[in-house]
C-alpha positions as CSV (number, residue, x, y, z in Angstrom):
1,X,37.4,-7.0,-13.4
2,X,36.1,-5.4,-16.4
3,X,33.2,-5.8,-18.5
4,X,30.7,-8.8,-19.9
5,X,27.8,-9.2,-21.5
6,X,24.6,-9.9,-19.3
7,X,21.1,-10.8,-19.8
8,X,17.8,-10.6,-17.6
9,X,14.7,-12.5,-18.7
10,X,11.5,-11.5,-17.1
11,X,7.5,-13.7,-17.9
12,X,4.8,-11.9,-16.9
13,X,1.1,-12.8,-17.6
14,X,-0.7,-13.0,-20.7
15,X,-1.6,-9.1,-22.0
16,X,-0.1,-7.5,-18.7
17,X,3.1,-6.5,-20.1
18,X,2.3,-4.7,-22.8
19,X,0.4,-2.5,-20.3
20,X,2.9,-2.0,-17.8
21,X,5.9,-2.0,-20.5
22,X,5.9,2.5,-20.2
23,X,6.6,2.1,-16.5
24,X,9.0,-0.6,-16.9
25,X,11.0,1.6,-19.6
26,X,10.8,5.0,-17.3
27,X,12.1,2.8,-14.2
28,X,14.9,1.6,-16.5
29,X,15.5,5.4,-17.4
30,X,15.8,5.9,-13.5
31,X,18.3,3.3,-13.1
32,X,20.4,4.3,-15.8
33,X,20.7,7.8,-14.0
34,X,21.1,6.8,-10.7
35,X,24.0,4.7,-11.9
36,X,25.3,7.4,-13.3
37,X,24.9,9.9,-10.5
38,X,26.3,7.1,-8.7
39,X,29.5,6.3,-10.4
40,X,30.3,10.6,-10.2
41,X,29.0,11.0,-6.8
42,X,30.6,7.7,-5.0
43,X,33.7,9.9,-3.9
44,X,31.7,12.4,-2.3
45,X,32.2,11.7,0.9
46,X,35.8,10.3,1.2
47,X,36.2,6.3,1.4
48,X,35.9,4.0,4.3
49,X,39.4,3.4,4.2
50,X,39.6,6.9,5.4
51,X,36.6,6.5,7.4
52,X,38.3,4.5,9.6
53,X,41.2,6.2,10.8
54,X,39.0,9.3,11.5
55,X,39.2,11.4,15.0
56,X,35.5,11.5,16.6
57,X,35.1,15.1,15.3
58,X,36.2,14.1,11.6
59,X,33.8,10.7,12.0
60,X,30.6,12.3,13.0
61,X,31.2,15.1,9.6
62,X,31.4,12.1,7.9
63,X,28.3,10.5,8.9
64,X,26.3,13.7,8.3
65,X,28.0,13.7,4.6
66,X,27.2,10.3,4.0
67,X,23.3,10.5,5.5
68,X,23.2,13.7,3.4
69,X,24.3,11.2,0.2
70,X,21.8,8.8,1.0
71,X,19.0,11.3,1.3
72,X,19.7,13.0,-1.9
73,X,20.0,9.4,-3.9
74,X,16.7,8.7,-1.9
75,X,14.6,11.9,-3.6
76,X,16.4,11.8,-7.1
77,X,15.9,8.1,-7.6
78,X,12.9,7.0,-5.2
79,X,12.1,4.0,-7.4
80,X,15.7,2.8,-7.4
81,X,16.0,3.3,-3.4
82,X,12.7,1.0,-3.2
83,X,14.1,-1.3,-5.3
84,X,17.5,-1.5,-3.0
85,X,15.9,-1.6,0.5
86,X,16.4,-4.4,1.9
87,X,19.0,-5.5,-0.1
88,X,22.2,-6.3,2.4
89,X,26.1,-6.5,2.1
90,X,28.7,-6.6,4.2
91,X,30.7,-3.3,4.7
92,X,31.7,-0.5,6.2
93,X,29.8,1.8,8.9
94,X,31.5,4.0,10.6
95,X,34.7,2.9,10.2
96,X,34.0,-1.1,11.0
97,X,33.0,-3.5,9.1
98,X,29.7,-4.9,9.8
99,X,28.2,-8.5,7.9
100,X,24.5,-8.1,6.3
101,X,23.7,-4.3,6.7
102,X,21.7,-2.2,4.6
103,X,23.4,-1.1,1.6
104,X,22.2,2.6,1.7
105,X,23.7,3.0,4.9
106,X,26.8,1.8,4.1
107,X,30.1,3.9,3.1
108,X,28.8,5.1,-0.6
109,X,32.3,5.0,-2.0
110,X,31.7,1.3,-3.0
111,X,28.4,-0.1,-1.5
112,X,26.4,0.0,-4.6
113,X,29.5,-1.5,-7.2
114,X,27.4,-3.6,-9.5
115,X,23.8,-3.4,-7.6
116,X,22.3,-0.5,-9.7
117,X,23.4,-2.0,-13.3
118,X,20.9,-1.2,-16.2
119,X,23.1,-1.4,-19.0
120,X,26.4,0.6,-20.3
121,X,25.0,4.4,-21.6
122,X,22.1,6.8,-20.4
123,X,20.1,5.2,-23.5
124,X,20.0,1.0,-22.6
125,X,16.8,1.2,-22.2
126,X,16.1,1.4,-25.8
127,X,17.7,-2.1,-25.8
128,X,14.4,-3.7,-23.8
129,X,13.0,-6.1,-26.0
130,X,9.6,-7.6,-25.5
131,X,8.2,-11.1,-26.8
132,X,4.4,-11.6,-26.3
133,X,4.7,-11.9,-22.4
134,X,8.4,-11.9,-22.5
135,X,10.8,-9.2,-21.3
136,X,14.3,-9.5,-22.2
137,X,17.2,-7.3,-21.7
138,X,21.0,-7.9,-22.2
139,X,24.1,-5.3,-22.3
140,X,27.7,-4.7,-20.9
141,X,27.8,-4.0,-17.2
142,X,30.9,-4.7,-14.9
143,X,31.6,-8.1,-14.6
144,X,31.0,-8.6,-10.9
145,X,27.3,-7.1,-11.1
146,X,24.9,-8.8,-9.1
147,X,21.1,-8.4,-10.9
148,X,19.3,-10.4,-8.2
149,X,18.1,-6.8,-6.5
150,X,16.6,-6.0,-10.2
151,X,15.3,-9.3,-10.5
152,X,13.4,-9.2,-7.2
153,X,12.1,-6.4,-8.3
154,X,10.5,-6.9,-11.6
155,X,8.7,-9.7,-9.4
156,X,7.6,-7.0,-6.4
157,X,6.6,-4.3,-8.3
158,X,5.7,-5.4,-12.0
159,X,4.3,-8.3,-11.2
160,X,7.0,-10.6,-13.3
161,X,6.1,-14.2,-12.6
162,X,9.4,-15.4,-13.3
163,X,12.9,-13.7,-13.9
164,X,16.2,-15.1,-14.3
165,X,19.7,-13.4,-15.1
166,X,23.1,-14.6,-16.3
167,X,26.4,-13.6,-17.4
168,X,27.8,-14.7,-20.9
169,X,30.6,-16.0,-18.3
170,X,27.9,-18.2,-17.0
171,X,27.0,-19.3,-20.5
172,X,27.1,-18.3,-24.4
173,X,23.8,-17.6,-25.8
174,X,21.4,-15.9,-23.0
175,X,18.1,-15.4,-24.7
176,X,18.5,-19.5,-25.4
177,X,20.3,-20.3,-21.9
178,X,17.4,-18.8,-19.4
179,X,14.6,-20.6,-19.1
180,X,11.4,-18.6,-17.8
């Protein structure tokens, strides 16, 4: 599992992105830090492999690290955590694994692997390209990334009428290969 080339492709009406394009670009700044934080932070509270062979005493320290976590990520990324709710895995909670539960609940050691991808340095967001009513983005992220949370969310909040992703594993040639 390491790293490939992906590509997200967003329409929006005729004239509205070049409006919106600043807010686009600082959310894209957001994501590149919380992805960041992220990746230094995960180990913060242990792993859920530990998690689970935890005494009640040891369990219940562990939950307050990892609501503790979540609220921090919460404040220093708030467009990032609206972007993420609702979005569901299965994974570990306290120690069991659970199917389709929120992934900001879940054991932060692993839950957001390949959810908050926005490109490979603090700076992708220089990479956002725009054609007339066209957004277009591609970079390295890990190859098991899943952009469907971002996608969703160019719709929600910008307004995109379409978006599609894909993985040069999916297909040489993105900006060709994604029809929007």
């Amino acid at each position: 599992m390491g790293m490939c080339l992906y590509a997200i492709k967003a329409r929006f009406r005729s004239g509205q992105l070049k409006k919106i394009f600043p807010d686009i670009v600082e959310f894209w700044k957001q994501g590149t830090a919380a992805h960041q934080w992220y990746q230094a932070n995960r180990s913060r509270c242990g792993s859920y492999y530990q998690s689970r062979s935890l005494k009640k005493k040891e369990a219940k320290a562990f939950q307050e690290k990892k609501e503790a976590y979540w609220a921090e990520f919460k404040t220093k990324f708030p467009l990032i955590a609206e972007m993420l709710k609702g979005v569901k895995e299965d994974g570990h909670v306290d120690g069991k694994w659970q199917k389709h539960v929120p992934v900001l609940t879940l054991d932060p050691s692993s839950s957001l692997s390949g959810q908050i991808e926005f490109g490979d340095d603090p700076d992708s967001w220089e990479r956002l390209a725009v054609f007339d009513n066209i957004l277009y983005f591609e970079d390295e992220m890990w190859s098991m990334s899943n952009l469907t949370p971002l996608a969703n969310y160019l719709k929600k909040k910008f307004k995109a009428t379409k978006v599609r992703w894909i993985s040069e594993d999916e297909k040489p040639g993105l900006f060709e290969a994604i029809p929007v």
